[in-house]
C-alpha positions in Angstrom: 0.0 0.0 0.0 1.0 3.6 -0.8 1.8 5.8 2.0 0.3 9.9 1.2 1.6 12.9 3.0 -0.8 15.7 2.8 -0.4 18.9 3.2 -3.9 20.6 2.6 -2.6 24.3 2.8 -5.1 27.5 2.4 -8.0 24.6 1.3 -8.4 22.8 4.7 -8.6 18.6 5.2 -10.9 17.6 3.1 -14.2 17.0 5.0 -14.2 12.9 4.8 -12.5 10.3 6.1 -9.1 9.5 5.1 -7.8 6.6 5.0 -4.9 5.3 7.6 -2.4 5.1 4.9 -3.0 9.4 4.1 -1.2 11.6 6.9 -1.9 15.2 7.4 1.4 17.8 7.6 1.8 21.2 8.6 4.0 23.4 6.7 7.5 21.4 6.3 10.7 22.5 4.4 10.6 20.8 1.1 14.2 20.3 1.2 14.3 18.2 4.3 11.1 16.1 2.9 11.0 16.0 -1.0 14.2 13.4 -1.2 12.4 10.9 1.5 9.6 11.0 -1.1 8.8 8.5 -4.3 6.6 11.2 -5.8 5.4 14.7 -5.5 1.9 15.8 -6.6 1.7 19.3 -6.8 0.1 22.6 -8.0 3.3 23.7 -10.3 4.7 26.7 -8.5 8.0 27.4 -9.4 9.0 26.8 -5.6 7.6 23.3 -5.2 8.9 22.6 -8.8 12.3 23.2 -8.3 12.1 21.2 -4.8 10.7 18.4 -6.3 13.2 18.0 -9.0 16.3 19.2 -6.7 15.0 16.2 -5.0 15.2 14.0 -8.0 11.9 13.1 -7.9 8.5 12.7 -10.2 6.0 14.8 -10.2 2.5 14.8 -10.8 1.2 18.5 -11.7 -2.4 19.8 -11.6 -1.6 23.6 -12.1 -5.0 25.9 -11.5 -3.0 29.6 -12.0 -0.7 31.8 -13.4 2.7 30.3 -14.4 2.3 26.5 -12.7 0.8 25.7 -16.4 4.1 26.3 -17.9 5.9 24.4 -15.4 3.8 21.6 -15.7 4.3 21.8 -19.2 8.1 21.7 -18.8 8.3 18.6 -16.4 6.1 17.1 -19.0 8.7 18.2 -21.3 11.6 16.6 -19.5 10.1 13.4 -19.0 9.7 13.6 -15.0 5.7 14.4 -15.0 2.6 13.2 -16.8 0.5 15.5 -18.6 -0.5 17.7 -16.2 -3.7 17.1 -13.7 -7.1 18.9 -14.0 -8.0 19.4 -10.4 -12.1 20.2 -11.5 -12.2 17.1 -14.1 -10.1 14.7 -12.3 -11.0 11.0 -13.5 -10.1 7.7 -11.5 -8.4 6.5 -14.3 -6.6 9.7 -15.7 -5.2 9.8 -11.5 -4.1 5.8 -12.0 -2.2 6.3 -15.7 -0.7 9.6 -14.3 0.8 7.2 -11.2 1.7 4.7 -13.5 4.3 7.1 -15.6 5.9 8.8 -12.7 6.9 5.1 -11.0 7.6 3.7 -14.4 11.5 3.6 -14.2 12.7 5.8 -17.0 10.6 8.5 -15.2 12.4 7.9 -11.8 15.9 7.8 -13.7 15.3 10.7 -15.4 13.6 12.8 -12.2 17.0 11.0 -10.6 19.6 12.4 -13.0 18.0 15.9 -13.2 17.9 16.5 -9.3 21.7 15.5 -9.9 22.5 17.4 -12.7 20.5 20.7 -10.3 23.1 19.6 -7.0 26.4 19.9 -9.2 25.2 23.0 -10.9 26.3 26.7 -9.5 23.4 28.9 -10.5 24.3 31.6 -8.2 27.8 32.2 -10.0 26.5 31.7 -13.4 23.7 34.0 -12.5 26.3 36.5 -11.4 29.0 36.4 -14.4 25.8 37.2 -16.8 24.7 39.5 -14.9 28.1 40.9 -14.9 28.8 40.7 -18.5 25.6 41.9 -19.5 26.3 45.3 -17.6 30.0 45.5 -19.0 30.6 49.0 -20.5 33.4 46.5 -23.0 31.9 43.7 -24.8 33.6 40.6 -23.3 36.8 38.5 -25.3 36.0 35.6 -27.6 34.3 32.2 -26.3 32.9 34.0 -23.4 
């Protein structure tokens, strides 16, 4: 049986019974809980998105705003998320087939090797050295 950590935020516990196997969290640092996870389902923020995939972990996306469409869309892309989730026209079976890709193994290989890829990376100096050669007054040397 599958184990669920939920975390209801702003929308409450659902008003049912859940079943033993679904847990109810607080607030809890993704960071410390993402990479003790098989799977995260998510609304696509960009937060929760780079978490999960720091984490090197699937995701299951059902976006309802703004820019959690286009990260949906790009975990798609990659190969570590189904098509994204309605949350309004969710089907039993759509729910299973979404499951079903993110445990498949070349989805967990590839969630694995991007979370990786994200640890060995430096995004704060790279950030910085465009940044910095972007404001240059001198256009920078050669294969730069």
């Amino acid at each position: 049986p599958r184990r669920v950590l939920l975390f209801p935020g702003w929308v409450g516990v659902p008003d049912m019974a859940l079943p033993d196997t679904v847990f109810v969290i607080g607030p809890t640092p993704h960071e410390a809980l993402l990479p003790r996870c098989a799977l995260a389902i998510h609304h696509g923020g960009s937060g929760t998105t780079h978490s999960a995939c720091r984490a090197g972990i699937p995701s299951m996306v059902m976006p309802f705003a703004a820019d959690q469409f286009f990260w949906a869309d790009r975990l798609q892309r990659l190969g570590v998320a189904p098509a994204p989730l309605s949350p309004k026209r969710l089907q039993p079976q759509a729910l299973a087939d979404a499951l079903a890709f993110a445990e498949h193994a070349d989805t967990r290989a590839r969630a694995a090797s991007l979370g990786a890829a994200m640890a060995n990376e430096d995004g704060v100096a790279r950030g910085v050295t465009a940044i910095e050669r972007w404001l240059s007054p001198t256009p920078p040397p050669p294969n730069q």
